[in-house]
N, C-alpha and C positions, 0 to 999 in steps of 0.2 A: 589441551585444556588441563588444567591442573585439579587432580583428584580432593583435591582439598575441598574444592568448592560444593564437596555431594556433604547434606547438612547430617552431622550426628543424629543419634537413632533418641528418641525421645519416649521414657515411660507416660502409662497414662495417668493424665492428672488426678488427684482424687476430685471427687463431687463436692460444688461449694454452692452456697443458698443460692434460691433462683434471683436474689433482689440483687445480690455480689453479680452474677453474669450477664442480668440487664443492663446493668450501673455500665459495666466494661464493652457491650456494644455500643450503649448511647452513649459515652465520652470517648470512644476509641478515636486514635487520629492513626492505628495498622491501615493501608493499604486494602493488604486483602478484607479484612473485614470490611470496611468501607465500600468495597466492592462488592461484599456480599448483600450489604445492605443496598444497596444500589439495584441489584439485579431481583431481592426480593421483594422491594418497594415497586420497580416495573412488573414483576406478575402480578401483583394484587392488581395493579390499574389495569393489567392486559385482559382479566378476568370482567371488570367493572366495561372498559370499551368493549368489550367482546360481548356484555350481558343488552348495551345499547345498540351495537350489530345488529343482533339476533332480533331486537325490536322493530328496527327497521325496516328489516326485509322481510318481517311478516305482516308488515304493514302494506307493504309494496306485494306481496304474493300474489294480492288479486285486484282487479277494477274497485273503482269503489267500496274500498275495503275503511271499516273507522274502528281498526285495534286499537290507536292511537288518534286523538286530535293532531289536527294542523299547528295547533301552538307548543305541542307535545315533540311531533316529530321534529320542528325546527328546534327546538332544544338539546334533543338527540342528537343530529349530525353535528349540531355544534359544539357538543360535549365530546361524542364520538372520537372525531378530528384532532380536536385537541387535544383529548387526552391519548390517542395513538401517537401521535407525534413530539409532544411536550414530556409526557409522563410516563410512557413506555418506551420506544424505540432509543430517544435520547438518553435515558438514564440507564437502559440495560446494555446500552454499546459503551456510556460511560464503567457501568458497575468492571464489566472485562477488560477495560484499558486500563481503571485500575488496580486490577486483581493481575493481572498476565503481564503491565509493561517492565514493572520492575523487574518479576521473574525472568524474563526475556534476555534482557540486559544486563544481568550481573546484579543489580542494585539491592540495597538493604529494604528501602522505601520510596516513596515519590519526594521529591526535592522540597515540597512544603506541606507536611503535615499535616499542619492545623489549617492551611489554606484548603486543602482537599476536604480535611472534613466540615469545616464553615460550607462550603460550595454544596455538598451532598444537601445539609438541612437545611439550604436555599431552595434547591431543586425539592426535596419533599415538604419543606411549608409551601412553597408554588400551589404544588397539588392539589394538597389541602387547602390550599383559601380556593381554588377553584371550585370546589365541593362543597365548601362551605353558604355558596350561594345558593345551595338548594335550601339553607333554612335560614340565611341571612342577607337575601338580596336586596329586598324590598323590607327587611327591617325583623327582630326577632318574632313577630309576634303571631306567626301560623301565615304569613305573606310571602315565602322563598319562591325563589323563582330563578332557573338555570340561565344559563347566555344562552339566548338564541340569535345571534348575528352571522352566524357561521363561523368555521375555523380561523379565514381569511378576514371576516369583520368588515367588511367593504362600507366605505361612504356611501350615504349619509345613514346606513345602518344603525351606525354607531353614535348618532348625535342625540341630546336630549329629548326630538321632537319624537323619533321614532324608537330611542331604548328610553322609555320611564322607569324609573328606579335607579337601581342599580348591578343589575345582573349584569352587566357590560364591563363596571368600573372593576369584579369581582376578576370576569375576565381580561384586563386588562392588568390588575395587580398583579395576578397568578402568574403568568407570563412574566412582567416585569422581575419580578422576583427569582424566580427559575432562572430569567435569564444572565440575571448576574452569577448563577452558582454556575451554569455552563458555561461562563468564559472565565471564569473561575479553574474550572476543572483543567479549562483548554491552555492556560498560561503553567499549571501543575504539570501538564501530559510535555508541553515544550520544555520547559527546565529541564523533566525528568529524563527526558530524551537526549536533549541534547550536553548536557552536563553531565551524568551520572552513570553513564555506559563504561562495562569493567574493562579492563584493560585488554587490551587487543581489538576491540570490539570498534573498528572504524564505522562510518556511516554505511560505506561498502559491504561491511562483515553483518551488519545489524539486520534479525528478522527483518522481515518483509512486512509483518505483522506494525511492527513497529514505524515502518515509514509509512505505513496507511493511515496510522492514527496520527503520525505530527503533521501529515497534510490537511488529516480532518482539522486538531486542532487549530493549524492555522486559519481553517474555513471558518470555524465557532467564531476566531475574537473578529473577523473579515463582516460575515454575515447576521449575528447575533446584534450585533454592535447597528446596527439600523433598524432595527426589529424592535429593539432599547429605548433610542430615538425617537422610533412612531409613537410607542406607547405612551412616553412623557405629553408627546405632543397632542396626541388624542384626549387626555386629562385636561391640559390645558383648554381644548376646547370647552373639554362638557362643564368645567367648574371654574374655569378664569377669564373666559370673554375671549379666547384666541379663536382663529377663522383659518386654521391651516386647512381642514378637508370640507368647509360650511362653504359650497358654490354661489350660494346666494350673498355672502359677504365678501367674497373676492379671492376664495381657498379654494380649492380643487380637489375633488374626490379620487380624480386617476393619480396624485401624488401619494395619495396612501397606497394604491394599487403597487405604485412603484416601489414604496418604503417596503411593500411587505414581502413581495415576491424577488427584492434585492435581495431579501432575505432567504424567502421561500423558496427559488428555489437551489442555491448553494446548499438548504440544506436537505434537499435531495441526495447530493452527493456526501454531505456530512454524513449520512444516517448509510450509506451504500460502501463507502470507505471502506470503513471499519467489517463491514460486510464481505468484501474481496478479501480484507486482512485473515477472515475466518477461513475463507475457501482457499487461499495460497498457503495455510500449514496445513489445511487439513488435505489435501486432494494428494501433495505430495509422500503424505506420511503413508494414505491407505493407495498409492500408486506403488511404494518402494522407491521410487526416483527424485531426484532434486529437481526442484521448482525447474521449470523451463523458462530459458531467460530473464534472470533478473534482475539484468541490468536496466531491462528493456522494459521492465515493468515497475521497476524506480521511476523511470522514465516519463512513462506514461503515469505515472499517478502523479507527480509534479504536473504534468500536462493539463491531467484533468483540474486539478486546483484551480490553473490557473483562467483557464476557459470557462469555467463553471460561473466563475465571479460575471460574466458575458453574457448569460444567456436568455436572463428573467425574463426578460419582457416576450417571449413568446406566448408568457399564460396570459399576454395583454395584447393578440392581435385583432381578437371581437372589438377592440374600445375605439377604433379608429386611428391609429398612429399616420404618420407619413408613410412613401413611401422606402424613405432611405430609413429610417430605424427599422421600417417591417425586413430591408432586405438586409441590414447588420446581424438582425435576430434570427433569420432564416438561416445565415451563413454558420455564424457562431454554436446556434443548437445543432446546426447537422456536423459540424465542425469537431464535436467534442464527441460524435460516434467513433472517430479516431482512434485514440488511445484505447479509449473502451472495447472497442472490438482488437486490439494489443491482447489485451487481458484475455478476453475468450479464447484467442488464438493460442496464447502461453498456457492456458489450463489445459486445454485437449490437448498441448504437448507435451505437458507433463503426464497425461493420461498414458495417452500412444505408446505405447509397446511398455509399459509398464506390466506391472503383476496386482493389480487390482482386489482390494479388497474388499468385499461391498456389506460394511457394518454399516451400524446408523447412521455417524455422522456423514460416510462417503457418499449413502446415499440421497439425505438432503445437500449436500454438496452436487452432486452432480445434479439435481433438479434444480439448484440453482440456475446452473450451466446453461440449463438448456432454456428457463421462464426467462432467464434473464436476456441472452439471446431476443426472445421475442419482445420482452419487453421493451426491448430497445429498437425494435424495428417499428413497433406502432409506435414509438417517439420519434423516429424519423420521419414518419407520415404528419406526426403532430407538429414536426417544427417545418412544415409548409403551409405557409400562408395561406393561401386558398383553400387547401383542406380543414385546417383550423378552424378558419371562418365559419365553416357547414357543421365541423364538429366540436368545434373550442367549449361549448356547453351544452353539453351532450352525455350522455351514459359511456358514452366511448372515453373519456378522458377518464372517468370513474375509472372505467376497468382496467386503463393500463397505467393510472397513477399505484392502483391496488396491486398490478402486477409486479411494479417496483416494490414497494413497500413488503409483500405477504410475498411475491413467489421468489425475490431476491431476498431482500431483509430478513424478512422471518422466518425460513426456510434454512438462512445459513444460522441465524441465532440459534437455531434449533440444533443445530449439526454442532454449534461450537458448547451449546450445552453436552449435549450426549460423550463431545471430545473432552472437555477438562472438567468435567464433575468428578472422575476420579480423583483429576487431582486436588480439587477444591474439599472431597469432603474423604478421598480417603476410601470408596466404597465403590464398588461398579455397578449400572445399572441392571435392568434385565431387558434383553440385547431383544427376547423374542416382543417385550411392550414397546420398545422400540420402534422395529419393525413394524407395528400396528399401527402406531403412531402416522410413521411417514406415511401408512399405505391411506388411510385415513384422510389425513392432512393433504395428501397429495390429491388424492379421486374428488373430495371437497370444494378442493383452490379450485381444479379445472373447471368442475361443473358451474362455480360462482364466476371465478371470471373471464372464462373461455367466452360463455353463455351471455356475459353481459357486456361484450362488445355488440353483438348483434343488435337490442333494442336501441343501442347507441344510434349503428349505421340507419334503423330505419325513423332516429327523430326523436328519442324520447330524452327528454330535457332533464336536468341537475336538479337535486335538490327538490322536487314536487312531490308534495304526499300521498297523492293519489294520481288516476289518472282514468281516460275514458274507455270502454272496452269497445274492440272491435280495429284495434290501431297497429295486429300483428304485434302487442308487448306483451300481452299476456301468459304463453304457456314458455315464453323466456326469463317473465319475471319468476315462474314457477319452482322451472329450473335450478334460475340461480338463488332463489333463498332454499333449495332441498341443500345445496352442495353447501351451504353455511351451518346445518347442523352434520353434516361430516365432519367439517373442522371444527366444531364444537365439540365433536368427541373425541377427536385425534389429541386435544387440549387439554382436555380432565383425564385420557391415559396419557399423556404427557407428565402431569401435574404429580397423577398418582404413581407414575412412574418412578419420578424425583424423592418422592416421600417416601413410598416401599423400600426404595434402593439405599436412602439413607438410614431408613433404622433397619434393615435383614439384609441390603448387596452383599456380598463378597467383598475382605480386603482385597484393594484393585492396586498394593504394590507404589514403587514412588517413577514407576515408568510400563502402565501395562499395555502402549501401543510401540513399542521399540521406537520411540519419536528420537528426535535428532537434539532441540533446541534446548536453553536452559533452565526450562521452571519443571523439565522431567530428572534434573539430577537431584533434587532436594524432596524432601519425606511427603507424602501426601495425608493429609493434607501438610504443606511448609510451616515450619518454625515460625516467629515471632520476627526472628530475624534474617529468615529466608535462607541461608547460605552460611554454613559455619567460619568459610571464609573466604572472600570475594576472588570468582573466578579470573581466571585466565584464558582468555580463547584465541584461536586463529583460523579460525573459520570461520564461513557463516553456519555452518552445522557441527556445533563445538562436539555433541553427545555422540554422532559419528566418527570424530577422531579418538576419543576416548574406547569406543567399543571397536574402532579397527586400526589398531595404531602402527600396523603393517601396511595399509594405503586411506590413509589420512587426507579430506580434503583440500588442505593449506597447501598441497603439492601442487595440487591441480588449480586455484582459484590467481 
């Protein structure tokens, strides 16, 4: 790789009014900045879902407990859900595809500028009109009132007889809206990928990081794109006389089930991608070793793409199908453990006989490793029909849809924060709030969702705000809301972790993990224009042929 490509050393700016550096985040069409916005518009909502968590499960702590009404909590889970998934997970996995893909690849920027940043203030007006139906649902005048349909919004939930108003159509916009900035994002992330990689840089040569996210985005414009669909269509019912989910005029309510979980669950894997892409630079960086197999692990993520689009209807084996779609859906969900279990195999080999080095992010990486592991075992239980049937709506799907989401998802976002905040802002954390962090966050996740599998297996149902004492659910529900304010704390030293480190860390240098890839050759934080002048690579680990130019990978690849 060509040394050219390490970015000039840059004085510091002088200090300009605070309204000049508002002005320049809110018109910015930078990448990184756009990315940054991105990942700090998801901690405010992660903070807001998390504050609706915590309400939850103290509602649920005991028997007949009324912290909350019944019309209260179904507001909650509905708000909860959606903003976990709409407003967190998807905008903080966008914020790092677009802060790191450029860097990755050589590139100045993402291929459409202004496209990326229209897309961003789609996804955060989403947000906000979703919130906004706490004070304009039912109209300005002291009448707000949140969606409470559920995440999923299931027929005839959604129909004018049993949502009045409009807290529904609020949730229904919010989505809408959002969802055009995610395929938005997702048609940015393919150009940028696939057009704008610097020279040398084959598909073969390209992070790993990078082929996880142009799968994801293929999944975005795949899955989004029917999710789009329902929505318009649901409108149409409630305000033009259409009958697509109203059973009693000749619609059907299990086509919405379908429209949503076509959706729902590809973006399982959407939100998990970009997750693995965190854990194949990080594990190898604090191993010492190149990724293990990655050919095989190209491989398998096109795999998973493509099977994922196969699988929905497993969250629809309670509704009565036949028996040949129940046995297409059994095939296909256990089918796409496949690949999946590729990847677990490839990470402990990159492990194995390695020189380990166990900072923060290595260690939320490796707890990935191992929840996710599990994770994926109670979804092979889950994608048997039979077993489904007894637990398809159950506490047991809570806990291991949460295992996906918190012990995979959230657990590497966490890892991938702690790995490039240096390079995002320039400063290094403090390594021992770190460690607190995970210890925290770790003892938490377990006690919440180890714990709430078991009221699963013995019966206790989705979704109910209460329940009766004496049913064996009790000193489980106890349990699992104690380990949710562990991760309440593991979040605010997180938070406060982020903030300390940015105004007293240590300068953290423009490479202070000896990493390999390209967004460690350029200044930390990078220039405006990333690269003073567009690399040159022949590897997939350019920054190791530079730092050993006596055995250079391009020999050996």
């Amino acid at each position: 790789m060509s040394t050219d490509a390490i970015a000039l050393p840059r004085g510091e700016p002088a200090m300009r009014p605070l309204v000049d550096r508002l002005d320049e985040w809110v018109t910015t069409v930078d990448h990184k900045r756009l990315g940054i916005l991105y990942i700090i518009y998801a901690l405010v909502f992660l903070l807001i879902g998390g504050i609706e968590a915590i309400v939850i499960r103290i509602q649920l702590i005991r028997p007949h407990n009324d912290f909350v009404s019944p019309q209260v909590f179904n507001r909650l889970f509905t708000m909860h859900g959606t903003t976990m998934i709409f407003f967190v997970v998807m905008p903080v996995l966008f914020g790092f595809a677009n802060y790191l893909i450029p860097l990755m690849i050589g590139a100045r920027d993402m291929a459409f500028p202004r496209l990326n940043a229209f897309s961003f203030w789609m996804t955060a007006f989403g947000g906000l009109l979703l919130y906004f139906s706490l004070v304009g649902a039912n109209g300005l005048y002291g009448a707000g009132n949140a969606p409470d349909v559920g995440w999923f919004a299931y027929a005839p939930l959604t129909s004018r007889t049993f949502s009045v108003g409009h807290s529904t159509d609020f949730w229904t916009l919010a989505l809408l809206v959002s969802g055009f900035g995610s395929i938005g994002t997702a048609i940015n992330i393919i150009a940028t990928i696939l057009c704008l990689r610097c020279s040398g840089m084959t598909l073969a040569k390209m992070p790993l990081f990078g082929w996880l996210n142009l799968v994801m985005a293929g999944l975005v414009v795949l899955a989004v794109s029917p999710l789009t669909a329902a929505q318009i269509m649901l409108l149409v019912d409630r305000y033009l006389g259409g009958h697509f989910f109203d059973t009693q005029a000749g619609g059907s309510a299990v086509i919405w089930m379908h429209f949503f979980w076509i959706f729902g669950h590809p973006e399982v894997y959407i939100l998990v991608l970009p997750a693995f892409g965190f854990a194949s630079e990080i594990i190898p960086v604090f191993s010492r070793k190149p990724l293990f197999g990655y050919p095989v692990m190209v491989g398998a993520t096109i795999a998973i793409g493509f099977i994922s689009m196969s699988v929905w209807a497993h969250h629809m084996f309670t509704v009565g199908m036949n028996a040949n779609a129940n046995t297409f859906f059994v095939f296909s969900s256990m089918t796409i453990a496949v690949p999946t279990g590729i990847k677990i195999f490839n990470w402990l080999g990159t492990m194995w006989g390695g020189k380990l080095e166990f900072k923060t992010p290595m260690l939320f990486s490796i707890a990935f490793v191992f929840q996710f592991l599990l994770a994926g075992l109670t979804g092979i239980m889950l994608a048997s029909a039979p077993f489904d049937w007894h637990l398809g709506n159950s506490y047991f799907v809570v806990a291991h849809f949460h295992y996906v989401i918190v012990g995979a998802i959230l657990f590497t976002l966490f890892g991938a924060f702690y790995y490039w905040f240096p390079k995002m802002t320039g400063k290094m954390y403090s390594e021992t709030l770190g460690k607190l962090h995970f210890w925290l966050f770790f003892i938490g996740f377990h006690l919440t969702f180890d714990f709430m599998h078991v009221p699963g297996l013995l019966g206790m149902p989705r979704r109910i705000y209460t329940y009766e004492p004496g049913r064996g659910w009790d000193t489980w529900n106890l349990i699992v809301t104690i380990g949710v304010f562990f991760q309440a704390a593991g979040i605010l030293i997180f938070l406060g972790n982020l903030l300390w480190s940015y105004f007293r860390g240590e300068a953290a240098g423009s490479d202070p993990w000896d990493a390999w890839t390209l967004e460690w050759t350029t200044n930390s934080p990078p220039p405006a224009y990333n690269f003073a002048s567009i690399p040159v690579v022949k590897s997939r680990r350019p920054l190791w042929d530079l730092k050993h130019p006596d055995d250079p990978d391009w020999k050996f690849e």
